[in-house]
C-alpha positions in Angstrom: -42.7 -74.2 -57.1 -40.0 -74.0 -54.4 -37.8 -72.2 -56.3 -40.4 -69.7 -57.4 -41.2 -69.2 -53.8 -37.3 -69.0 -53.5 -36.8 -66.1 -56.2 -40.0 -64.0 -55.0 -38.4 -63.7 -51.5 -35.1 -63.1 -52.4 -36.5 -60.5 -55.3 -38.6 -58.8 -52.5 -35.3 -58.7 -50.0 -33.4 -57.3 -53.4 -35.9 -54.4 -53.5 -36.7 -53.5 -49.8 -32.6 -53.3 -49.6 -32.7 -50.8 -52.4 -35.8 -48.7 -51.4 -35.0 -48.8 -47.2 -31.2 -47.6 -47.7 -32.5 -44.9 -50.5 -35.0 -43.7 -48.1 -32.8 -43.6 -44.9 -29.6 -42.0 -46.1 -29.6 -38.6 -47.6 -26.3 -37.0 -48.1 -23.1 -38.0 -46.0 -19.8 -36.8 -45.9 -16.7 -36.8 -43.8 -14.2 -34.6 -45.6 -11.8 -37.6 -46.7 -11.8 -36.1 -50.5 -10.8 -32.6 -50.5 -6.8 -32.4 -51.0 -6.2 -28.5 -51.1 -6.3 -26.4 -47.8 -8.9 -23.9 -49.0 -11.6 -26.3 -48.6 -14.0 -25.9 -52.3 -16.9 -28.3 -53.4 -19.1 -28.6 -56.4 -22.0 -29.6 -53.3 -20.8 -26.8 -50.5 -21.2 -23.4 -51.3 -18.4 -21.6 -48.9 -18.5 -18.3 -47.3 -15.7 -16.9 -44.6 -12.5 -18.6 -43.7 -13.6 -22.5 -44.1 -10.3 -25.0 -44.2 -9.6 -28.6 -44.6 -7.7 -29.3 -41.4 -5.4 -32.5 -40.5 -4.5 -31.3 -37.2 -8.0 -32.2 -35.4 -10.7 -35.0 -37.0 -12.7 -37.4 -35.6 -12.4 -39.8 -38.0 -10.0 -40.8 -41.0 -7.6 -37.9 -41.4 -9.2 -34.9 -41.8 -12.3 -32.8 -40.7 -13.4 -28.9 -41.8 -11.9 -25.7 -39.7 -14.2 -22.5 -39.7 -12.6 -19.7 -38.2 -15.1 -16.2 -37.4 -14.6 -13.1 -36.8 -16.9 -10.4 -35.0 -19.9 -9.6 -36.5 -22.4 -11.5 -39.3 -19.4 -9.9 -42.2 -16.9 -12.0 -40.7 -18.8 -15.4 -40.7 -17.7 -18.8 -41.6 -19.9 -21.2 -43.2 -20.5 -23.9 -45.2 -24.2 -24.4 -47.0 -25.7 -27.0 -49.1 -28.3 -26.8 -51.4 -29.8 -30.6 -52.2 -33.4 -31.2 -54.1 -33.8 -34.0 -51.4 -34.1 -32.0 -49.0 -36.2 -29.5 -50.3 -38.9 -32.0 -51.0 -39.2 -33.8 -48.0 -41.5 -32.6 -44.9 -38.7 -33.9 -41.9 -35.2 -34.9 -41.7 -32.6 -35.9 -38.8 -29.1 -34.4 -39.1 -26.0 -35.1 -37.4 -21.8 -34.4 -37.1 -19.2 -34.5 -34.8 -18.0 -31.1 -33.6 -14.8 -29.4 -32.0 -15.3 -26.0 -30.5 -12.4 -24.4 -29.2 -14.1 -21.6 -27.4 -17.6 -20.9 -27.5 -18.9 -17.1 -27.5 -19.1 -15.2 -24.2 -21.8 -14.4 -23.0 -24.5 -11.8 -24.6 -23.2 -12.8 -28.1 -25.5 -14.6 -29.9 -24.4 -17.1 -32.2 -25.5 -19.8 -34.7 -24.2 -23.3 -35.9 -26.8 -24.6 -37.3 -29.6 -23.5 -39.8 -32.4 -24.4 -42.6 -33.9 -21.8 -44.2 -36.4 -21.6 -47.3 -39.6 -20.5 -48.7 -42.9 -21.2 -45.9 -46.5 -22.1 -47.0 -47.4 -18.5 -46.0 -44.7 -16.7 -48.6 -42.4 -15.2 -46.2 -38.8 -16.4 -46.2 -37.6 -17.9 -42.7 -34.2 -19.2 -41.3 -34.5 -22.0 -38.2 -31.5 -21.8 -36.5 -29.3 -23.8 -33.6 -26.7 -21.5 -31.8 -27.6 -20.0 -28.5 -26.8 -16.4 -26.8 -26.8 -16.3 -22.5 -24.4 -18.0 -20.8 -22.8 -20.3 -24.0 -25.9 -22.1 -23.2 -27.5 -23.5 -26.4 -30.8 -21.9 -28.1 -32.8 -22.4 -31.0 -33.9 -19.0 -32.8 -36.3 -18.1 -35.4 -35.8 -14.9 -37.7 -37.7 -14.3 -41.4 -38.1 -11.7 -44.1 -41.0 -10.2 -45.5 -42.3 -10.2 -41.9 -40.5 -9.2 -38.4 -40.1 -12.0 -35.7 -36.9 -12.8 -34.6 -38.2 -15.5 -31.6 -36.1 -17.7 -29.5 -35.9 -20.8 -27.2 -33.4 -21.3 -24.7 -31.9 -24.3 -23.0 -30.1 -24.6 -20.0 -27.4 -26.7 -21.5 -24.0 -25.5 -22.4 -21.9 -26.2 -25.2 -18.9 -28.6 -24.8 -15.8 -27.0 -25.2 -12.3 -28.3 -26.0 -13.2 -31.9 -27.1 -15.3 -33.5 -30.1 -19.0 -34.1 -29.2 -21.9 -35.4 -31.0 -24.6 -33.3 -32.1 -27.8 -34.5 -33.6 -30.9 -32.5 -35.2 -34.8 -33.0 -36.0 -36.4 -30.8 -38.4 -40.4 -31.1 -39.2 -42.2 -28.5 -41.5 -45.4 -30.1 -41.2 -45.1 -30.2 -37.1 -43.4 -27.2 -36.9 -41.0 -29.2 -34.5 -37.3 -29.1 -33.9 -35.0 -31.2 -31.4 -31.4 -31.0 -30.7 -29.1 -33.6 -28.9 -25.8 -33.1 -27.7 -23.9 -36.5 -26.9 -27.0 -38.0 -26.9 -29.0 -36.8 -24.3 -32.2 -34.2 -25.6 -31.3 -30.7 -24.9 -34.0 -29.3 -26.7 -37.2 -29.4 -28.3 -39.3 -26.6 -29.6 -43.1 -28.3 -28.8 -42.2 -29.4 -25.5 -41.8 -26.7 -23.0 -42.3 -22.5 -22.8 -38.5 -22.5 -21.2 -37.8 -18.7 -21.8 -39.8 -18.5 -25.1 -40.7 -15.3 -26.8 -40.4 -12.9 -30.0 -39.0 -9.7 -30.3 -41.6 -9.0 -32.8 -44.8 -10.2 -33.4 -46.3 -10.0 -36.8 -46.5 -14.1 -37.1 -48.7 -14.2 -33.9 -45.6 -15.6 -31.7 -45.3 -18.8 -34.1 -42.5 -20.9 -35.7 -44.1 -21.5 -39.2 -41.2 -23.7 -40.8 -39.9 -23.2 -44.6 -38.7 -25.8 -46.9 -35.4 -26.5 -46.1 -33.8 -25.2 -49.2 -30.6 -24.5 -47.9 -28.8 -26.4 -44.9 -26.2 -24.3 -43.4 -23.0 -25.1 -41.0 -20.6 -23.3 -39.7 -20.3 -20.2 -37.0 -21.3 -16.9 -36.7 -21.4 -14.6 -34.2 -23.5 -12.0 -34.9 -22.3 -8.9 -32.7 -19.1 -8.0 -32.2 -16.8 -7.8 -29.3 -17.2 -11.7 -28.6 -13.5 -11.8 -30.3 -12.7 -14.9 -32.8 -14.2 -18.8 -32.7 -12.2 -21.6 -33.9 -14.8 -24.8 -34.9 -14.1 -28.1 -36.2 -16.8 -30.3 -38.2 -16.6 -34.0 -39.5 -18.8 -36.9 -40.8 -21.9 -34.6 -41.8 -25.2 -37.1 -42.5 -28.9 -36.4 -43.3 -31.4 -38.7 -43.2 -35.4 -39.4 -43.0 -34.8 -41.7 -39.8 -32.7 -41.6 -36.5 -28.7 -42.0 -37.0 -26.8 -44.0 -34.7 
């Protein structure tokens, strides 16, 4: 009878080990397995002038370079496309980042973005960049319908040094946080901080797609703002908080 006891636990500790970790971790990767310097991947789709660098990483020996140009042409991005993600209703995401001069001011610009299909049929992107200041702002644009809003903080970008960034998507909230070495810098449902829409044909709300594709990288989306140089490493989604 002990030893029945014995294999039930140890079966139940088998399973929860399997199911917790499966649930937890989505996708990871840190850029250790590409060898050739024009970074390509069956998972990454690649647009602009993306790189595997050995000159800056945060961990192991390499991280991925984006260098932009002016204008949304001249972007630099890296987007995945993962059935996980597209079925779930929330997900954290995080990486270590290196910018080496953020945009000037008036620019806007975006580092971050999910974009899919909503309940309501339009298509919408839900982005992280910012605009004023090289503070950072969340933004919301679609197609099928004009809105284009935005949220800014009053927290600036790190320059010149790797920092931590961490992100909350919810499509059933219709949340979104950001944290930048830790500390919240943002999140949509919290405050009104200079919060608006250039047009209104959703009635001023964020109405969140499946996140169909995840997208990385920079883009600056007028021009004059010159060239960005941006580092990434150790990308990972997942349904709970990373540490």
């Amino acid at each position: 009878m002990k030893n029945k006891s014995t294999f039930y636990i140890i079966l139940i500790i088998s399973l929860c080990l399997i199911s917790c970790n499966s649930n937890k971790v989505l996708f990871s990767d840190n850029f250790e397995a590409y060898t050739t310097n024009k970074f390509t991947s069956n998972i990454w789709k690649v647009e602009g002038d993306v790189t595997v660098d050995t000159t800056k990483m945060f961990y192991g020996k390499q991280s991925i370079r984006f260098k932009s140009g002016e204008g949304y042409a001249n972007r630099a991005f890296i987007t995945l496309q993962n059935p996980i993600l597209t079925n779930i209703e929330a997900f954290y995401g995080a990486l270590k980042m290196y910018v080496k001069e953020a945009s000037p001011d008036g620019i806007h610009w975006t580092m971050i973005q999910v974009a899919g299909k909503t309940p309501r049929g339009f298509y919408a992107e839900v982005r992280y960049g910012g605009q004023y200041d090289k503070r950072l702002m969340a933004n919301y644009d679609t197609k099928g319908i004009k809105t284009d809003c935005w949220h800014h903080t009053v927290f600036k970008i790190p320059e010149k040094k790797w920092f931590s960034v961490q992100w909350y998507m919810n499509r059933k909230s219709n949340n979104m946080k950001l944290w930048i070495e830790g500390i919240l810098v943002h999140e949509l449902n919290a405050n009104n901080l200079q919060k608006g829409c250039l047009n209104n044909e959703n009635n001023q709300e964020w109405t969140f797609p499946k996140f169909e594709l995840l997208t990385l990288g920079w883009v600056d989306y007028q021009t004059n703002g010159g060239e960005r140089e941006v580092w990434i490493d150790d990308v990972k989604l997942s349904t709970t908080m990373i540490k």
